[in-house]
C-alpha positions, 0 to 999 in steps of 0.5 A: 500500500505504501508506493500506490498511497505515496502516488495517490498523494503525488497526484493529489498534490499536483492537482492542489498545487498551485503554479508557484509550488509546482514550480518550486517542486520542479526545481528541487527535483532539478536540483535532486537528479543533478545530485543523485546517483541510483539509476532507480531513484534518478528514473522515480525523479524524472518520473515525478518530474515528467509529470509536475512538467505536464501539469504546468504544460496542461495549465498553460494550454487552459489559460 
């Protein structure tokens, strides 16, 4: 339960988040996968990250 619950709380974060936070969270994941090494873990960051980019392009698309 705890992967899936963690994801269902990303995502809910992300359709809560405002601009700024997505932004924010965008570049501290930057900042992170500049600084890690695991292969799994650089893959989960990009991950978060591919989906926090897609927000903020949907948002954009919206406005």
């Amino acid at each position: 339960m705890g992967t899936i619950y963690d994801m269902k709380a990303f995502y809910r974060w992300v359709d809560e988040s405002t601009n700024k936070e997505l932004l924010q969270r965008r570049d501290s994941l930057l900042n992170a996968i500049g600084k890690l090494t695991d292969e799994n873990v650089l893959a989960d960051a990009r991950f978060l990250l591919r989906k926090i980019e897609e927000e903020i392009l949907a948002r954009e698309i919206q406005e």
